[in-house]
C-alpha positions, 0 to 999 in steps of 0.5 A, spaced: 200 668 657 193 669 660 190 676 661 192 678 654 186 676 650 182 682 650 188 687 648 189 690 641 196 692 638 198 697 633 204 695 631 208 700 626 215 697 623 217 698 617 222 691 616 217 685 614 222 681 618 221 684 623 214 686 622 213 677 622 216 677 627 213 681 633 207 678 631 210 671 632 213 673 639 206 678 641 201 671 638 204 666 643 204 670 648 197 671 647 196 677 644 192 675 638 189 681 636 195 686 632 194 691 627 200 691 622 202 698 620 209 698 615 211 705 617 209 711 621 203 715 615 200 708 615 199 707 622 196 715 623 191 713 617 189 706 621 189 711 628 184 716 624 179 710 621 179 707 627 175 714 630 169 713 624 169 707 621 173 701 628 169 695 622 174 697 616 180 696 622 178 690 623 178 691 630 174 695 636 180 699 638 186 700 639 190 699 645 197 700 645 202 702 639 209 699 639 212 703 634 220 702 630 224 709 630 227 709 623 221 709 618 220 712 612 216 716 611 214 718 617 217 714 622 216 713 629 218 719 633 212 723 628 208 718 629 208 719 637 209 727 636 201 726 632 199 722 637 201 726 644 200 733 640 196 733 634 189 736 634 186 730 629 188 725 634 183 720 637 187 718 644 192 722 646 194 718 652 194 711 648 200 708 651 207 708 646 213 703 646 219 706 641 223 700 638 229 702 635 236 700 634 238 707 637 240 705 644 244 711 646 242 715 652 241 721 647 235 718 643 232 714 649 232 722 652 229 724 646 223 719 646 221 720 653 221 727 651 216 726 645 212 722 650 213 715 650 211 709 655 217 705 655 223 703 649 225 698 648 232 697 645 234 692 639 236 687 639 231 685 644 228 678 646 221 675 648 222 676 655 225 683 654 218 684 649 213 681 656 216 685 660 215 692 656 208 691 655 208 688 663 211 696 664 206 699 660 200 696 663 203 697 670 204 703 669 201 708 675 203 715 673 199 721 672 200 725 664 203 731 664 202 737 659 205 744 659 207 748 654 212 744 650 210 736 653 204 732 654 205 725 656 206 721 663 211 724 668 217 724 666 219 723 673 218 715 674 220 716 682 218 720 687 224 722 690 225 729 693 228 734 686 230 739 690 226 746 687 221 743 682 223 748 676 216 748 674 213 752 678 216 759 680 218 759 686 217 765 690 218 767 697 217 761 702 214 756 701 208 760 696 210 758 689 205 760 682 204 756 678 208 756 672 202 752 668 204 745 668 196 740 669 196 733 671 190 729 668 189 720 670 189 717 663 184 711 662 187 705 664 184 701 659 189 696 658 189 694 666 181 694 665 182 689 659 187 685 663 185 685 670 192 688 672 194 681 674 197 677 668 200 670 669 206 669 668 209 662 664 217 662 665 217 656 661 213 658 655 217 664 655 223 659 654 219 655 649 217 662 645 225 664 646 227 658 642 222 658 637 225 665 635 231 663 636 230 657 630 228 663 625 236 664 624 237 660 618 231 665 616 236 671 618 242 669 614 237 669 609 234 675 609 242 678 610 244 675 604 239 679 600 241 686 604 249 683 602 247 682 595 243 690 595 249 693 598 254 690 593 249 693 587 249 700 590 256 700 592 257 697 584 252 703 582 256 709 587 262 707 584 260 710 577 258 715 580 262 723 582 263 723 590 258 729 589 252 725 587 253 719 591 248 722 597 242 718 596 246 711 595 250 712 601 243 715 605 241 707 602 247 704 604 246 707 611 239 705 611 240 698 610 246 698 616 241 701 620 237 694 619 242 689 619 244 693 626 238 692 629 237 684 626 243 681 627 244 680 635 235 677 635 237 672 631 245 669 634 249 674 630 251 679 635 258 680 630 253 681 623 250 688 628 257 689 631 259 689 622 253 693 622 253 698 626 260 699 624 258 700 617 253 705 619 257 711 623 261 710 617 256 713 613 252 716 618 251 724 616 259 723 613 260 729 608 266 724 605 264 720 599 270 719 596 272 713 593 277 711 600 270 711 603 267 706 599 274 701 599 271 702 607 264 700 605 267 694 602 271 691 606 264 692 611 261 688 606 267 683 605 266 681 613 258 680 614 260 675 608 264 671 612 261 672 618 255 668 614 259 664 610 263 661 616 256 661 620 259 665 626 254 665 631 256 670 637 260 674 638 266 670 634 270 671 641 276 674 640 277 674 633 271 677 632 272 683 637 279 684 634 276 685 627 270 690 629 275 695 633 280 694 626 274 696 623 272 701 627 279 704 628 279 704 621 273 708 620 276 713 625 283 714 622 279 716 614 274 720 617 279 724 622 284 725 616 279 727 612 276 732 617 284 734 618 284 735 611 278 739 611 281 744 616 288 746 612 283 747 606 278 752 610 285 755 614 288 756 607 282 760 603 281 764 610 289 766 608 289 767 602 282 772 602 
């Protein structure tokens, strides 16, 4: 793609995988110049240096963050907060696409609130990538800053609202402002680009089945998840449910990943398998050992997904095995919340 060239990307993300392939994906779609960052303190580090000393960077400047969510130790959101909000940072308008296999309209809400440009979900493809970055550059609207905000307009159309609750109305049609300010942000990467880029169908294509050969790569790479997954469940199962937080908090991290990875590379059913697997332990306050059963057959069925190589979304048999999967989880959490409330309601009778 032309138009590209001159723009440099500070990409956050903490799965090398993924890491390698962004880089692969924004390379040949002609961005070469890409600043790697394995999680959110990283990325605030490299942002800080590149104020004093842009040489040890290795780039003039930063034009545009494409940032995971879920990193650890500072992940995505905090990075984004330290750049909108922060007194140290250099560019509170640098332009921000959140990546996250955390789709729900919830955390896309909250992204928009903490001031991003645009969200891109996983798994994504090359087209979804060109097209994000494409909406950043293309992006015309005013910065926003109030009391709690700064960051573009949230309101992306310009549709009548009804009353504008930010400001206090009133009487008539006089209103007092209630402290919102606009500002017209640099447009350093239309500057850089020219606002028109050429858009090549077919090399989108080629890029598109170059990803797509990575997946012997991905069956690898989960394999070596499966295998950490065994070893912890392994570990956890010698322990009490009281000190088994920390190993599921990994187990959980680890299903998060596979969530977000399978669906890029042609296993939609190891992310289906996965999420599973992540709300299974997500926040549970069960640590029992008939929740470990469940984890294991989480595990035993993203085996012979890869053993048996099925890529899609394995048809019907693959759709029943995930809504088994999921009844099942919901069946063990809801009986052990049950089981919770007859405790509750039993001690408060017995005060």
């Amino acid at each position: 793609m032309s138009g590209f060239q001159k723009i440099t990307v500070l990409l956050a993300e903490d799965s090398p995988q993924v890491r390698s392939l962004f880089v692969s994906v924004l390379t040949q779609l002609g961005i070469s110049n890409i600043v790697r960052a394995p999680e959110g303190a990283e990325a605030i580090r490299l942002i800080k240096q590149m104020q004093y000393d842009p040489h040890s960077v290795g780039v003039s400047s930063i034009d545009l963050v494409i940032s995971d969510w879920v990193m650890d130790p500072i992940d995505g959101a905090t990075l984004l907060r330290w750049i909108r909000r922060h007194k140290e940072s250099p560019d509170r308008f640098l332009p921000f696409v959140m990546v996250s296999a955390y789709s729900e309209s919830h955390r896309v809400q909250t992204a928009r609130d903490l001031g991003v440009n645009e969200f891109l979900a996983k798994p994504f493809s090359v087209a979804a990538v060109l097209q994000h970055v494409l909406a950043v550059i293309q992006d015309t609207r005013r910065y926003v800053r109030t009391n709690t905000f700064f960051g573009p307009d949230r309101r992306r159309s310009s549709k009548p609202v009804g009353i504008d609750r930010r400001v206090i109305h009133t009487s008539g049609e006089d209103a007092i402002d209630k402290g919102i300010r606009y500002y017209i942000p640099p447009r350093n990467l239309r500057s850089k680009t020219g606002g028109n880029i050429e858009i090549d169908v077919n090399r989108i294509a080629s890029i598109q089945k170059e990803l797509d050969s990575w997946n012997d790569d991905f069956v690898t790479w989960t394999l070596e998840y499966i295998e950490k997954l065994k070893r912890l469940l392994n570990t956890t199962q010698r322990k009490e449910s009281a000190s088994r937080r920390a190993d599921f908090n990994r187990i959980n991290s680890i299903a998060h990943e596979l969530r977000g990875q399978g669906g890029i590379f042609g296993y939609p059913l190891v992310s289906s398998v996965a999420k599973s697997l992540f709300e299974l332990t997500k926040d549970t306050l069960d640590r029992s050992d008939g929740c470990l059963h469940l984890i294991k057959n989480h595990i035993d069925t993203l085996q012979i997904v890869l053993r048996d190589e099925v890529r899609g979304d394995g048809g019907k048999v693959g759709m029943e095995i995930v809504k088994a999967m999921r009844l099942a989880n919901a069946k063990f959490l809801q009986e052990r919340q049950d089981l919770s409330l007859v405790g509750r309601d039993f001690v408060q009778s017995n005060r």
